[in-house]
N, C-alpha and C positions, 0 to 999 in steps of 0.2 A: 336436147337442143333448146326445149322453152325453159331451163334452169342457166342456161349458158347467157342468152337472151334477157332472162329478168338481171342475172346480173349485169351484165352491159348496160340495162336501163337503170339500174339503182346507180350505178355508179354516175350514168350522166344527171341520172337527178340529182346528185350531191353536188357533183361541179356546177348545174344551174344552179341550184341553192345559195351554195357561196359567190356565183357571179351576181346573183341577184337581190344581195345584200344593200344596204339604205348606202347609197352613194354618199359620198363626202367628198371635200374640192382637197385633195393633195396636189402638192406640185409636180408637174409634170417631172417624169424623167428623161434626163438629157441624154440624148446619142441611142439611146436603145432600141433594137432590131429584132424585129421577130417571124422568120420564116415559117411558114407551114402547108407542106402539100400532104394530098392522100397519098390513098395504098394504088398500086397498079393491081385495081378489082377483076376476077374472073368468075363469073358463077355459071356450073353449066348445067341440067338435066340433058344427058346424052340418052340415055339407057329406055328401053320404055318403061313405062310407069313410075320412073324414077323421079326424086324429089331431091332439088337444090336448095338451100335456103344459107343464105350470107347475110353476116353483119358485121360492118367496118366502120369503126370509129378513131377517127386523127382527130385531137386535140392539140392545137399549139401553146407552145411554154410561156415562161414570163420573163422578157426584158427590161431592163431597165440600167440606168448610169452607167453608158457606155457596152454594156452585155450587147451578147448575140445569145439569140435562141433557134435554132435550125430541128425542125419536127419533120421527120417523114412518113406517112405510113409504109406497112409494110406492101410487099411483094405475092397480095391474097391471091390463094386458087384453090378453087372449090368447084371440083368435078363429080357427078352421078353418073357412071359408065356402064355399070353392070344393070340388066330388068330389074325392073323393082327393087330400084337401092336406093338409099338414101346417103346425101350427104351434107353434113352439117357446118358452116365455120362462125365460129366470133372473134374477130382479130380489136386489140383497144390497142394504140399509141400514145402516151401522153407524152407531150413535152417538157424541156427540165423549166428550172428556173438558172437567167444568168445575170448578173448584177457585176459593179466596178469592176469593167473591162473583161469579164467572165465570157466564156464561153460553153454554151450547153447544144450538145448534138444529139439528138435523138430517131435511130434508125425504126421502125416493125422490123420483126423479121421475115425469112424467105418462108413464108408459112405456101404450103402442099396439101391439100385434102383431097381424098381420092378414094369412090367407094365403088370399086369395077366389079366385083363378084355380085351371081346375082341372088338377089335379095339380100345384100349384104348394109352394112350400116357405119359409117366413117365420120367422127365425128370430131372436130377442134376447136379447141379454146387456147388465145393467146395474148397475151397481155403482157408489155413495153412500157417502164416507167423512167421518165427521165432525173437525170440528175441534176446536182446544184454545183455550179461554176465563179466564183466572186475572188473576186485579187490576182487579177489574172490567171486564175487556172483555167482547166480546161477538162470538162467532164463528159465524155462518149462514151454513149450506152446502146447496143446491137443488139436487139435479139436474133435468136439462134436461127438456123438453119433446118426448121422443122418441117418433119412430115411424115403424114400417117396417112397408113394407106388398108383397105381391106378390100383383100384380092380373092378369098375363097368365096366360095358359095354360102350362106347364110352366116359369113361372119361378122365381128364387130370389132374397129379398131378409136381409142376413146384416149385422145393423147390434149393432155393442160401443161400450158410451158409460161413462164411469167418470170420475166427478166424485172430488174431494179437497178439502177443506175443506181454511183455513190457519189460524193461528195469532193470537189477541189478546190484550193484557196493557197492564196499566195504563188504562183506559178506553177502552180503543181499540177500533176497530170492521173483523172480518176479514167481509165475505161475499163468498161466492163461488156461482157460479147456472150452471150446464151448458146449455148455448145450445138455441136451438131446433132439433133436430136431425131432419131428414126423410130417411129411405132407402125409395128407391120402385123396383120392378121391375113396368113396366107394360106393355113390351113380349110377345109368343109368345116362349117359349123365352129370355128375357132373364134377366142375372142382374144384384143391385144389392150391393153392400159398403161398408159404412160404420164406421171407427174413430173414434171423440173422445174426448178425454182433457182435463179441466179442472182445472186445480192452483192452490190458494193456496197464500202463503208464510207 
């Protein structure tokens, strides 16, 4: 979890970085809309002895000349059910970019952590990037439908999912949706590992 963690923080350190570059007076952009709400956060220790630890990070996109940027995060839950279980989440959403009349929609996904077996350990990483929308297209990026879950007795289920939105221009239409993605460790003493990575162009 604190490798899951540092990298959520290097990554916001980079976007501060670049937000916090020597300002200059550019001309404003005309008409440009920029939505952004969080994730609908759950963190639970149910279990005794059990340890929850959540990190949710929404970032909104870039509008500008007429663009819409719409950022959701995702749908976090992050339960400890089983004694002495542990369970982990880091969910990241970034926003696309949408420029001349563009449109960029950026979902998190239905992210699930669930560590019920006891002394069991459940752990996810999920990261949502948005696309780029300009000349009227329209670029939607979802991620998937994840969830991992470790339901045996001293098991371990260790699941990274990282959607990437592509590119639309000229009216064109980019979506892109992070599959239905199940990592299950249901066996005593079993462990489960799952990578997905989903890319537009």
């Amino acid at each position: 979890m604190r490798a899951m963690l540092l990298s959520g923080f290097a990554l916001l350190a980079a976007v501060t970085a670049l937000s916090s570059a020597p300002a200059k007076a550019d001309p404003l952009q005309a008409g440009g809309v920029s939505i952004t709400r969080g994730g609908g956060n759950v963190n639970v220790a149910r279990g005794p002895f059990s340890e929850a630890d959540q990190s949710a990070t929404t970032l909104g996109g870039i509008a500008g000349r007429h663009g819409v940027a719409i950022t959701n995060g995702g749908n976090n839950r992050n339960v400890a059910a089983g004694a002495l279980s542990f369970a982990g989440q880091d969910t990241t959403t970034l926003g696309g970019t949408a420029l001349g009349h563009g449109l960029a929609i950026t979902n998190g996904g239905h992210n699930n952590n669930l560590a019920r077996g006891f002394g069991s350990s459940a752990t996810q990483s999920t990261l949502t990037l948005g696309g780029t929308a300009y000349g009227h297209g329209r670029a939607i990026t979802n991620g998937g439908f994840n969830s991992n879950l470790a339901a045996g007795a001293f098991s371990s289920a260790d699941q990274q999912v990282a959607t990437v939105g592509g590119m639309a221009s000229r009216h064109g239409l980019n979506s892109v949706s992070g599959g239905m993605n199940r990592n299950a460790a249901l066996g005593f003493g079993s462990s489960a590992s799952q990578q997905v990575f989903t890319g537009g162009q």
